[in-house]
Backbone as JSON Lines, residues from 0, in Angstrom:
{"i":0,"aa":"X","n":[47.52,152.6,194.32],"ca":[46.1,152.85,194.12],"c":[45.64,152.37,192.74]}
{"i":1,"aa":"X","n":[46.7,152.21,191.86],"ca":[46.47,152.42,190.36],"c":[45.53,150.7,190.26]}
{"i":2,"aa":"X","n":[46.91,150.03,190.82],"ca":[46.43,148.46,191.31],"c":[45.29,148.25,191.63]}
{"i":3,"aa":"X","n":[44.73,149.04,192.7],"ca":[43.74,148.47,193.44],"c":[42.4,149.04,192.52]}
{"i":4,"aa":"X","n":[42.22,149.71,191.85],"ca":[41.58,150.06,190.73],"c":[41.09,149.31,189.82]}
{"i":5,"aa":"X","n":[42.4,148.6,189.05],"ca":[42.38,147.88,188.08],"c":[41.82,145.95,189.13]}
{"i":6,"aa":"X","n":[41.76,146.08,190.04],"ca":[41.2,144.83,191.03],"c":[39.95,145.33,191.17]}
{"i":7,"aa":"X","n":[39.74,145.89,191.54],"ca":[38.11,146.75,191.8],"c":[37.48,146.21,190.53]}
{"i":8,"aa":"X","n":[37.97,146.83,189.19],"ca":[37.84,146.76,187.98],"c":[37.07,145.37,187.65]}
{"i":9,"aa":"X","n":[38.09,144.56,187.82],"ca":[38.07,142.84,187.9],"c":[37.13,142.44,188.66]}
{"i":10,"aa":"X","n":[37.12,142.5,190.13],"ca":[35.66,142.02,190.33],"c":[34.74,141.99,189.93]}
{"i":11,"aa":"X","n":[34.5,143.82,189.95],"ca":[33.35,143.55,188.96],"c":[32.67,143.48,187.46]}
{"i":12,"aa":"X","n":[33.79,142.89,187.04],"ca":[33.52,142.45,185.53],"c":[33.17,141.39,186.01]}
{"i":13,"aa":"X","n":[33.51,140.81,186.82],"ca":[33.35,138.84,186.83],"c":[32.14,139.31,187.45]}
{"i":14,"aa":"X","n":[31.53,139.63,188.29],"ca":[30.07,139.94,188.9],"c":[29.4,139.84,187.84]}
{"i":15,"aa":"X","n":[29.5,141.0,186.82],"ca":[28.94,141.38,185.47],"c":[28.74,140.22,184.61]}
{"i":16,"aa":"X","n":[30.24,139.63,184.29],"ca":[30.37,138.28,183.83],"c":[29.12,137.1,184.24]}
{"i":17,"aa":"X","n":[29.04,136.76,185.18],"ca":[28.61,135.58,185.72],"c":[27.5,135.57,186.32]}
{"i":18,"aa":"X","n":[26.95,136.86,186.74],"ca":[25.51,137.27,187.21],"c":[24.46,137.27,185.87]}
{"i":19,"aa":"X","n":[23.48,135.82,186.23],"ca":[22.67,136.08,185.29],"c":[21.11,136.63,186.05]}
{"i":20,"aa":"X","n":[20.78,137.43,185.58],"ca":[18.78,137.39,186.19],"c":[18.64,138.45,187.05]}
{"i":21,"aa":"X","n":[20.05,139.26,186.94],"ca":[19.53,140.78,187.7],"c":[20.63,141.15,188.72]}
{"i":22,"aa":"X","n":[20.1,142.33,189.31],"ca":[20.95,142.61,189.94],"c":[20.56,141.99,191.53]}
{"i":23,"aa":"X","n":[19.65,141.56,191.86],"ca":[19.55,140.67,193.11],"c":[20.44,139.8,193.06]}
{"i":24,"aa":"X","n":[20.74,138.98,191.52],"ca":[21.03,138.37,191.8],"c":[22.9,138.24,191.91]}
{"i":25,"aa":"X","n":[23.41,139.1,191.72],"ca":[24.82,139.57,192.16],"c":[25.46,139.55,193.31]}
{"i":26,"aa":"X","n":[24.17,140.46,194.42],"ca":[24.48,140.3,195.41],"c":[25.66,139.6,195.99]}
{"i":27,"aa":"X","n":[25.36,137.97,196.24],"ca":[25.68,137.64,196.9],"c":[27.37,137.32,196.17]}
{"i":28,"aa":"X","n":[27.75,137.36,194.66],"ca":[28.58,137.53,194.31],"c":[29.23,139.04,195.02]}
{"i":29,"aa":"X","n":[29.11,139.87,194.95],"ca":[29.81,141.26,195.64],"c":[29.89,140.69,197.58]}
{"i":30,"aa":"X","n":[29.13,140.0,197.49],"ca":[29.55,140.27,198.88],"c":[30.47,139.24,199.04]}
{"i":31,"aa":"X","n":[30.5,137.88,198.8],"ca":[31.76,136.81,198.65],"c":[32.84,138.15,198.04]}
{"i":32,"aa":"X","n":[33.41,138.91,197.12],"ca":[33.95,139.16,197.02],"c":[34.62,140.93,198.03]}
{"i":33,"aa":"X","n":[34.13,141.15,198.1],"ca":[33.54,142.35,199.05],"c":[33.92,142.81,200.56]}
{"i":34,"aa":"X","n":[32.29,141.75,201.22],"ca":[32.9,141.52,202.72],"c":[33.39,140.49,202.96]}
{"i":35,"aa":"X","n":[33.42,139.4,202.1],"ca":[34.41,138.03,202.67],"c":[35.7,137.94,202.75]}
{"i":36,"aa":"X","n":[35.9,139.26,202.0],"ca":[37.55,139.75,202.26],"c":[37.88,140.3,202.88]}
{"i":37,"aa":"X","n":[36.97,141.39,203.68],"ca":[37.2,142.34,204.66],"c":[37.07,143.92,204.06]}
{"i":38,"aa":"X","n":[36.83,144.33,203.14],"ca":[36.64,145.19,202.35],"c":[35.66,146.24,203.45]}
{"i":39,"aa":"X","n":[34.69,145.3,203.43],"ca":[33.26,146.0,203.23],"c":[32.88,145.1,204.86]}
{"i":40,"aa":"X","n":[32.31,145.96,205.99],"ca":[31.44,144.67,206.9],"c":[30.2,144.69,206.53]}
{"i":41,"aa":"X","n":[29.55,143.52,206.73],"ca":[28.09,143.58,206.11],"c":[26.99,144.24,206.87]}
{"i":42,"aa":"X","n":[27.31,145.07,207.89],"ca":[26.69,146.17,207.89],"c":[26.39,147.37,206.94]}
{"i":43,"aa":"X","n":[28.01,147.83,206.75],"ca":[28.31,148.7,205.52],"c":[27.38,148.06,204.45]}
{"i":44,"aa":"X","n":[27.6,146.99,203.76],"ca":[27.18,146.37,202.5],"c":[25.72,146.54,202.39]}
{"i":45,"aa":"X","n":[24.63,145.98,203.96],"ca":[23.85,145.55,203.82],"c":[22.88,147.23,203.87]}
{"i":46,"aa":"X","n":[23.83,148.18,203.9],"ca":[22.99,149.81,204.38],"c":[23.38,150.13,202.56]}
{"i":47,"aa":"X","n":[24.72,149.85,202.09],"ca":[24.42,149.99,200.32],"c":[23.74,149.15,199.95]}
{"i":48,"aa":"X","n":[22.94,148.11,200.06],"ca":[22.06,147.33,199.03],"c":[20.51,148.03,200.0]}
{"i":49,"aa":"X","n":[20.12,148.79,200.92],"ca":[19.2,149.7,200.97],"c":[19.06,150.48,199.84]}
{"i":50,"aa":"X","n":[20.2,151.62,200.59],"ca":[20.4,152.44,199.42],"c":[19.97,152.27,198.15]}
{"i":51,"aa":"X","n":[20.79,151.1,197.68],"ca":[20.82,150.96,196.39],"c":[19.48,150.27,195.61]}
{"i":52,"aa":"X","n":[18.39,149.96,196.67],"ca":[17.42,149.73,196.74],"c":[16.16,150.75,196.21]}
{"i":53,"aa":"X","n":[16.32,151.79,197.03],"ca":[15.75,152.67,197.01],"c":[15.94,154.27,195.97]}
{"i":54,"aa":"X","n":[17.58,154.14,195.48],"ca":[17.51,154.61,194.08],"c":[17.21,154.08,192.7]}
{"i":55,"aa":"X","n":[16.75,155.34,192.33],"ca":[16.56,154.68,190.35],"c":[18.2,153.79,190.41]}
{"i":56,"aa":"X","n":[17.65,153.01,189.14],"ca":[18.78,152.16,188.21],"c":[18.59,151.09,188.79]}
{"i":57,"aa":"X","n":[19.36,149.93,188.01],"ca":[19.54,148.55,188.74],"c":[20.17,148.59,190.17]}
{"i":58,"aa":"X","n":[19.92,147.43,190.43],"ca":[19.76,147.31,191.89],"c":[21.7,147.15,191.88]}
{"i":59,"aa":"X","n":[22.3,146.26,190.62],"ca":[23.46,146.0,190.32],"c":[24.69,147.1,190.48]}
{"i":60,"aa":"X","n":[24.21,147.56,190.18],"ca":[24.74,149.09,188.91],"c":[25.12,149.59,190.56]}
{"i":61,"aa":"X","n":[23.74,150.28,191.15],"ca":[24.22,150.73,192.29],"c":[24.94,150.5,192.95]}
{"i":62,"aa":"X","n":[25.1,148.92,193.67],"ca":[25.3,148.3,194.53],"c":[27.21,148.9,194.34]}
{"i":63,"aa":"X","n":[27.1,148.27,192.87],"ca":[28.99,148.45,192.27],"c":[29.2,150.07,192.62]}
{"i":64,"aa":"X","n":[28.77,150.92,192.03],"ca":[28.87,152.16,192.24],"c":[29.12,152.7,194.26]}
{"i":65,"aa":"X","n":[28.4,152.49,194.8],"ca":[28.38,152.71,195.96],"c":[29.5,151.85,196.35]}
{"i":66,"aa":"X","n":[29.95,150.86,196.23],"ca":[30.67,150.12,196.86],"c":[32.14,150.79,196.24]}
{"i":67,"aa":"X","n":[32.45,151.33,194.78],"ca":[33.54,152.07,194.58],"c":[33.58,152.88,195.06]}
{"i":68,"aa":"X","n":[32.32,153.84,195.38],"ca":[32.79,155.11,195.76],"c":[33.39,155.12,197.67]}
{"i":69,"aa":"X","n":[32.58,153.96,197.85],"ca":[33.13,154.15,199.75],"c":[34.4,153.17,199.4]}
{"i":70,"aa":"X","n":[34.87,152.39,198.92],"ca":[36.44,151.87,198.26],"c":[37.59,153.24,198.53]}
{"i":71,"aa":"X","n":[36.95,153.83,197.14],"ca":[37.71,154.47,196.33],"c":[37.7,155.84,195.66]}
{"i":72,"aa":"X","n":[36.46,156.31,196.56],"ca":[35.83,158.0,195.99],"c":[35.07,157.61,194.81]}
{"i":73,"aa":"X","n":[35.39,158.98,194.02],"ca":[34.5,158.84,193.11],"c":[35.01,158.05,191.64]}
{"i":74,"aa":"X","n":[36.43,158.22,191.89],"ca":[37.05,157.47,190.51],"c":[36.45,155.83,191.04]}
{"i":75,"aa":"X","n":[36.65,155.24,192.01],"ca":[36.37,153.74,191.95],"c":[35.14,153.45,191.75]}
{"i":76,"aa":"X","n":[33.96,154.64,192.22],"ca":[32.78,154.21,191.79],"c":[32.43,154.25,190.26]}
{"i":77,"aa":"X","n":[33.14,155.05,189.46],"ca":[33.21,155.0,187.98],"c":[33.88,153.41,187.57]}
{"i":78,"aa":"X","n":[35.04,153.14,187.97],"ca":[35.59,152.02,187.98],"c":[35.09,150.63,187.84]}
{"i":79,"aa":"X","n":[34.14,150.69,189.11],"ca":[33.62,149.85,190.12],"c":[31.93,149.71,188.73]}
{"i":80,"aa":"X","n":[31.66,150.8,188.65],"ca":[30.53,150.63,187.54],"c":[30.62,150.31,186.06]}
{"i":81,"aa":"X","n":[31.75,150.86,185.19],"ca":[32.45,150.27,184.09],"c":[32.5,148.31,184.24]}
{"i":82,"aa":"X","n":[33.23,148.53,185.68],"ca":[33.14,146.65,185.32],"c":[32.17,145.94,185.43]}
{"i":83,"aa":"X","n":[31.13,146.51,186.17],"ca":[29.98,145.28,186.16],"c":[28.86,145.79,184.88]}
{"i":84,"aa":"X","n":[29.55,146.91,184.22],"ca":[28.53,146.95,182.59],"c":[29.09,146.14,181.54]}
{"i":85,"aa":"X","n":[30.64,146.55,181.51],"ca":[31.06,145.86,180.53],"c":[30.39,144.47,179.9]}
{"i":86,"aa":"X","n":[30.15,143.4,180.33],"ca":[30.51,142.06,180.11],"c":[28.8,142.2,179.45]}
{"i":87,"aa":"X","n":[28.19,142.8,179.97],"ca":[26.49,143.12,179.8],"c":[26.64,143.2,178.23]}
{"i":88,"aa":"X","n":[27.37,144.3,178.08],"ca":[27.31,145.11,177.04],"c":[27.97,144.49,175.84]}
{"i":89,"aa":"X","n":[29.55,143.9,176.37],"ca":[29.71,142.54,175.1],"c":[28.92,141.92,174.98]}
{"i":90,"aa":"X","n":[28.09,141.29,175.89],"ca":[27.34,139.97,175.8],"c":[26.17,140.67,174.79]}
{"i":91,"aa":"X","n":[25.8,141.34,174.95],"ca":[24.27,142.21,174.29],"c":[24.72,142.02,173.05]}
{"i":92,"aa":"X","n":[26.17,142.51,172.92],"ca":[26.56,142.69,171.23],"c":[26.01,141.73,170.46]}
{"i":93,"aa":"X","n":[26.9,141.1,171.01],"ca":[27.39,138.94,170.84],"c":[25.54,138.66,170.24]}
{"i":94,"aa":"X","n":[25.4,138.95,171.4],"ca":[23.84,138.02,171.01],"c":[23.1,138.56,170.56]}
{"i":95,"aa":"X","n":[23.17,139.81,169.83],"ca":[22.0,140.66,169.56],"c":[22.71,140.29,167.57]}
{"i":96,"aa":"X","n":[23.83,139.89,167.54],"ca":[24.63,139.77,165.99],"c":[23.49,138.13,166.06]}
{"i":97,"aa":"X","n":[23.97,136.83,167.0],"ca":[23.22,136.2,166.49],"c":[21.87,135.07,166.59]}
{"i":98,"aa":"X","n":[21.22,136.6,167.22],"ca":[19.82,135.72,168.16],"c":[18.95,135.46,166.56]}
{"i":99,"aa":"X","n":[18.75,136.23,165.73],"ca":[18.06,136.06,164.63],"c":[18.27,134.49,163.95]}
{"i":100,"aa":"X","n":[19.55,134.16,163.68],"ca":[19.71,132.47,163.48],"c":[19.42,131.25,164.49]}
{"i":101,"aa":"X","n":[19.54,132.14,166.14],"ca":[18.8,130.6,166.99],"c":[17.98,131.31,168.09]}
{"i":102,"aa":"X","n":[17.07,131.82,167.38],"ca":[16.17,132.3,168.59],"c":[14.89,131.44,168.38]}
{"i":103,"aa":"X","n":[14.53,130.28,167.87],"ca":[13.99,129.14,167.78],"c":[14.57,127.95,168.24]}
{"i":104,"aa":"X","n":[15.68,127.73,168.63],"ca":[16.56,126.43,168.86],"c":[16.26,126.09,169.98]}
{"i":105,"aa":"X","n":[15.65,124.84,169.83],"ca":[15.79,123.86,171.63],"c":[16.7,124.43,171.97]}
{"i":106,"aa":"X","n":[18.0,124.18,171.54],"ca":[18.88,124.29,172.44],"c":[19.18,125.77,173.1]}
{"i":107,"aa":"X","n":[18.56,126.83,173.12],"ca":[19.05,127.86,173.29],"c":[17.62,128.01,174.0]}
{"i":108,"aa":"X","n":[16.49,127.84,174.08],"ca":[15.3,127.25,174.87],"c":[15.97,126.61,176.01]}
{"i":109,"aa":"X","n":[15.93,125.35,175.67],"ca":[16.44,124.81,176.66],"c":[17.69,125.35,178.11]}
{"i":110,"aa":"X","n":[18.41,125.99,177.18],"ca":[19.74,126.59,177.84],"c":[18.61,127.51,178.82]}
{"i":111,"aa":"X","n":[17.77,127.92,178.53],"ca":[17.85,129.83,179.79],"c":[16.55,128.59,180.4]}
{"i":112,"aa":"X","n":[15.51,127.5,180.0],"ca":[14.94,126.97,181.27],"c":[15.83,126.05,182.13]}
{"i":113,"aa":"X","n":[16.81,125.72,181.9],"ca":[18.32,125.54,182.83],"c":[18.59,126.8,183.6]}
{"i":114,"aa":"X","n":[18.98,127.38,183.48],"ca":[19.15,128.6,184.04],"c":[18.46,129.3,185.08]}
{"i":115,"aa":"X","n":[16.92,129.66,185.05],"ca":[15.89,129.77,185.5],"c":[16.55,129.26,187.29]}
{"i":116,"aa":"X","n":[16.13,127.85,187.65],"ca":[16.81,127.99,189.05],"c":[17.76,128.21,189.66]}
{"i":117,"aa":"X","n":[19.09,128.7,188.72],"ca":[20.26,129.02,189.6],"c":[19.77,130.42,189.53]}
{"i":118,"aa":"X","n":[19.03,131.09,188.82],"ca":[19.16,132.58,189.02],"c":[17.58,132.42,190.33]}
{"i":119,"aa":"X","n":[16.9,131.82,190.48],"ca":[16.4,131.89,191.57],"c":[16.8,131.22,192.79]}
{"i":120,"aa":"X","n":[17.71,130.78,192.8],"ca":[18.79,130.76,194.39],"c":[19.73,131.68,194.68]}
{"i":121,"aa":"X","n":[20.47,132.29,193.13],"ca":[20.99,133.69,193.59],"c":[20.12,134.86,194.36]}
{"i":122,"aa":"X","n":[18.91,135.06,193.64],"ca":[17.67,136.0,194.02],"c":[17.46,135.4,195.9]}
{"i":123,"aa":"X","n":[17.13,134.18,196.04],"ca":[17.18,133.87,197.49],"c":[17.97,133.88,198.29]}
{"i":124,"aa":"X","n":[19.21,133.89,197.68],"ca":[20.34,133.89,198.61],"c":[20.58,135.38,199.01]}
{"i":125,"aa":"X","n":[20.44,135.99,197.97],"ca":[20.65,137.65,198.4],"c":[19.06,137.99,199.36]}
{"i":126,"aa":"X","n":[18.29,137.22,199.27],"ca":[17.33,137.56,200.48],"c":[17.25,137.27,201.83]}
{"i":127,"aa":"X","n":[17.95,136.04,201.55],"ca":[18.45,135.26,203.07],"c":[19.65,136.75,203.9]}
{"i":128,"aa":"X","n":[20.02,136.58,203.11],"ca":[21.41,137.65,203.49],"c":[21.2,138.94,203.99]}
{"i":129,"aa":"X","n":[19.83,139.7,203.17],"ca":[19.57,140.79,203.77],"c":[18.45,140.59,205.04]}
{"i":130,"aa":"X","n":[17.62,139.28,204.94],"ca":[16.79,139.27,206.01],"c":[18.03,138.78,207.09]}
{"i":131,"aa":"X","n":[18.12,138.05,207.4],"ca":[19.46,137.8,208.45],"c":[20.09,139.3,209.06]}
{"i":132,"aa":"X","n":[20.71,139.98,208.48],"ca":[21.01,141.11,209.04],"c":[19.31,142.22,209.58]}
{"i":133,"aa":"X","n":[18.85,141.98,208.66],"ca":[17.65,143.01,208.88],"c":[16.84,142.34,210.53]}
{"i":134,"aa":"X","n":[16.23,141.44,210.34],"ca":[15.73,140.21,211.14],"c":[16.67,140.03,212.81]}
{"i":135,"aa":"X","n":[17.71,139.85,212.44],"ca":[18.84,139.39,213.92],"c":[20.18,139.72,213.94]}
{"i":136,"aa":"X","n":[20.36,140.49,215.33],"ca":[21.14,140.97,215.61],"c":[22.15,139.87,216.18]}
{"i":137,"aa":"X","n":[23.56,139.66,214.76],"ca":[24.2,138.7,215.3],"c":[25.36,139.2,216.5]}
{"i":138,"aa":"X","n":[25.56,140.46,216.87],"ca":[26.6,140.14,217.84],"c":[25.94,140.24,218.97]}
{"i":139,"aa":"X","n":[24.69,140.17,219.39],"ca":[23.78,139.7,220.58],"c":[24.05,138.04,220.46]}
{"i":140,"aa":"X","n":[23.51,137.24,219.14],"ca":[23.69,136.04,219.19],"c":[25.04,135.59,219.74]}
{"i":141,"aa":"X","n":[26.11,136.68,219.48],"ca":[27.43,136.04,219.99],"c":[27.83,135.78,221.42]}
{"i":142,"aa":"X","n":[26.95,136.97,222.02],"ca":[27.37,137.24,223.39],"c":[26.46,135.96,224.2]}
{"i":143,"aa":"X","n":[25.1,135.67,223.71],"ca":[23.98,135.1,224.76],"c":[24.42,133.4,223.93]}
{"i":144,"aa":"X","n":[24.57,133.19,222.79],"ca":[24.69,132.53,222.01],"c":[23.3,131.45,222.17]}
{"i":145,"aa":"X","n":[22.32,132.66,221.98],"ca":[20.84,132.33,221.85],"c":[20.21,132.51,220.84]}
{"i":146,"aa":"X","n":[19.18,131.98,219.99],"ca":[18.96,132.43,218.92],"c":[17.72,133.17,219.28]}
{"i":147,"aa":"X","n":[16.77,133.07,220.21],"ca":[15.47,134.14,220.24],"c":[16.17,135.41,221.11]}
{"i":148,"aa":"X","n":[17.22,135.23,221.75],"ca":[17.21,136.92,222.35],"c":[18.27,137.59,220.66]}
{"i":149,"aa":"X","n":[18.76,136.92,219.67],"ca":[18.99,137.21,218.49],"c":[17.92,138.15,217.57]}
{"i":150,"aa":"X","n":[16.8,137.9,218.18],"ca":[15.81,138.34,217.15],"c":[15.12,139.82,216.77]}
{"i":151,"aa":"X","n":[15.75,140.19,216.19],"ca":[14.84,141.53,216.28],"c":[13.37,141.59,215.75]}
{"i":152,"aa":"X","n":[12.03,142.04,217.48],"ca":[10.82,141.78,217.06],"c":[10.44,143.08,216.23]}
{"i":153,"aa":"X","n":[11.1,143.9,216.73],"ca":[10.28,145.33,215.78],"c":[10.28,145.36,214.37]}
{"i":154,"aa":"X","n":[11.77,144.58,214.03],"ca":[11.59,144.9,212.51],"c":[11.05,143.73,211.82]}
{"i":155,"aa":"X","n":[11.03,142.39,212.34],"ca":[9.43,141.74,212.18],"c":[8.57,142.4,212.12]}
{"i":156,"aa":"X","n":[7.94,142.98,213.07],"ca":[7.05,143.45,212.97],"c":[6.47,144.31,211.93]}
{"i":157,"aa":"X","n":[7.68,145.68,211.86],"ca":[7.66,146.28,210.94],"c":[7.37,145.94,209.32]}
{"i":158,"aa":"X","n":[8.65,145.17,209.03],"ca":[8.25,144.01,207.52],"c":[6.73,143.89,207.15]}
{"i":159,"aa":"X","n":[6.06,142.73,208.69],"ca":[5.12,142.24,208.43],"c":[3.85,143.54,208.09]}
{"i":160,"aa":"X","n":[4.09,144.46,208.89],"ca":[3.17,145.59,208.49],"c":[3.3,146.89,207.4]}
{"i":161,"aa":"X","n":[4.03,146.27,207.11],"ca":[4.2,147.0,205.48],"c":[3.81,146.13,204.31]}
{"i":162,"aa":"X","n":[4.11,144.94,204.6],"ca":[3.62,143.86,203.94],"c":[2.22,143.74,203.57]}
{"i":163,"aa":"X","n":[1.62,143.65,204.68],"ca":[-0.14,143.81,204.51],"c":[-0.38,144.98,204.24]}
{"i":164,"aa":"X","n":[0.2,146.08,204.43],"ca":[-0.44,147.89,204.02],"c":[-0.4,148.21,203.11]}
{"i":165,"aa":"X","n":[0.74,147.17,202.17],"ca":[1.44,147.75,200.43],"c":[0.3,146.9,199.74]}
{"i":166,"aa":"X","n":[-0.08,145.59,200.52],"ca":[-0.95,144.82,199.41],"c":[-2.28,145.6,199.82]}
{"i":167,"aa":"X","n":[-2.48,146.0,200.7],"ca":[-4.37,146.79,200.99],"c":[-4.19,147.62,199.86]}
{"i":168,"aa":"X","n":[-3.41,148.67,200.18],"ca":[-3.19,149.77,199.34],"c":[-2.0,150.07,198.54]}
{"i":169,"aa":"X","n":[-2.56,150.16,197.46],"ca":[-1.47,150.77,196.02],"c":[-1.0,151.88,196.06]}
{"i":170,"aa":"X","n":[-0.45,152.08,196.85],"ca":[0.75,153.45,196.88],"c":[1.99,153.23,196.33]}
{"i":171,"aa":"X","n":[2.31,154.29,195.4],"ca":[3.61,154.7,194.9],"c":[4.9,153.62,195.99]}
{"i":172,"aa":"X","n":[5.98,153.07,195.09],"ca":[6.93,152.87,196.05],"c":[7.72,153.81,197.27]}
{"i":173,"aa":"X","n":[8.12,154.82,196.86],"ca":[8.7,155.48,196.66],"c":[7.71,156.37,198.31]}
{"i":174,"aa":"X","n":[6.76,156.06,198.34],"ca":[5.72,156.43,199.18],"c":[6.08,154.8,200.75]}
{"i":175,"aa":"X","n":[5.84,154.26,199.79],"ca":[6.5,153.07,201.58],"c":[8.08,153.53,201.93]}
{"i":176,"aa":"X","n":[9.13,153.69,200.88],"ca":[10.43,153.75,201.24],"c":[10.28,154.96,202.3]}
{"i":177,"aa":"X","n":[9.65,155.87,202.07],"ca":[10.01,157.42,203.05],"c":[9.38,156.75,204.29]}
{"i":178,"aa":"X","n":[8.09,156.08,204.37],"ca":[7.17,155.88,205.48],"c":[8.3,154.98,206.51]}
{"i":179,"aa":"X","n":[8.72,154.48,205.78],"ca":[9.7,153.08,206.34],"c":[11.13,153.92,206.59]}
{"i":180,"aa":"X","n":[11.49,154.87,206.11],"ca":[13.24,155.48,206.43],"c":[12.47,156.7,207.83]}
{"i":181,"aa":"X","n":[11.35,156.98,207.73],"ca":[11.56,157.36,208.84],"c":[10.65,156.85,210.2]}
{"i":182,"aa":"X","n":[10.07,155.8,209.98],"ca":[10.04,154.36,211.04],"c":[11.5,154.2,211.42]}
{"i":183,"aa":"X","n":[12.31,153.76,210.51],"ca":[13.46,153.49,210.92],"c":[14.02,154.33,211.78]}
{"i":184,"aa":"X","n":[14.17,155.68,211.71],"ca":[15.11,156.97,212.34],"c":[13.87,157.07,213.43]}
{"i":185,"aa":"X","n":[13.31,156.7,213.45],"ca":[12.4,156.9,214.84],"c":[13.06,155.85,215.89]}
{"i":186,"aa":"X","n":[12.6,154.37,215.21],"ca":[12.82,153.48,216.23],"c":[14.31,152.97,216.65]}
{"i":187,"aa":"X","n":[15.66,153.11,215.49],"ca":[17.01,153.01,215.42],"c":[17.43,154.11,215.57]}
């Protein structure tokens, strides 16, 4: 167990490590590492990045946390959250000692508008990923190996009418999540 801890650990430092622009944009790092191993099915995964949606904190933070604790209880979710702060938290050091000497530099300009589109294909890719599961039911696609009897219309539907109801009206988040968890337990 001690092992599998100190691996837990490791992932998600490198998540932490290498995730720049949020915790969307991790995602799809935890899940290459995650469910592409068999860990996690992306059912499981895709009901913790709800979750982890819908609690305070980063979207990150959670995601690691929840994913230690169904791992590993509660020690892996401590585990599992240590590693994807760490690298944050060196890095903050690091650059907080010497942003004052190049926080004018092209080159350090330049560097994060480089950056800018890989952290918005991470952000899309973790959207593709949750609409796909949310959107279509792939082991229907497996059986008919159709892509419209794949489709789930309700939660189209649903999306689309929360979509237009959140932009009419300015209600609290926190006010769509309940309206929508129990849409859900109605119609699932």
């Amino acid at each position: 167990m001690v092992i599998d801890l100190v691996m837990l650990f490791f992932i998600f430092f490198k998540v932490g490590l290498f995730t720049i622009g949020g915790g969307l944009a991790a995602i799809p790092l935890i899940q290459e590492y995650i469910v592409n191993t068999g860990m996690l099915s992306n059912t499981e995964f895709a009901n913790m990045i709800a979750i982890s949606e819908s609690t305070p904190g980063p979207i990150g933070v959670n995601v690691a946390t929840f994913v230690g604790f169904s791992l590993y209880g509660p020690l892996g979710s401590i585990i599992a959250t240590i590693g994807i702060v760490t690298p944050s938290v060196v890095i903050i050091i690091i650059i907080a000692h010497f942003l004052k000497k190049f926080k004018d530099s092209d080159i350090v300009k330049g560097i994060f508008v480089g950056i800018r589109p890989a952290v918005t294909a991470l952000i899309l890719a973790a959207a593709y990923f949750i609409a796909r599961i949310a959107f279509f039911n792939s082991s229907e696609y497996e059986l008919s190996n159709s892509f419209f009897s794949s489709i789930r219309p309700e939660a189209i539907f649903i999306f689309l009418g929360f979509l237009l109801v959140s932009n009419k009206w300015k209600h609290h988040p926190i006010f769509y999540i309940v309206i929508g968890a129990i849409i859900g337990m109605i119609i699932y």
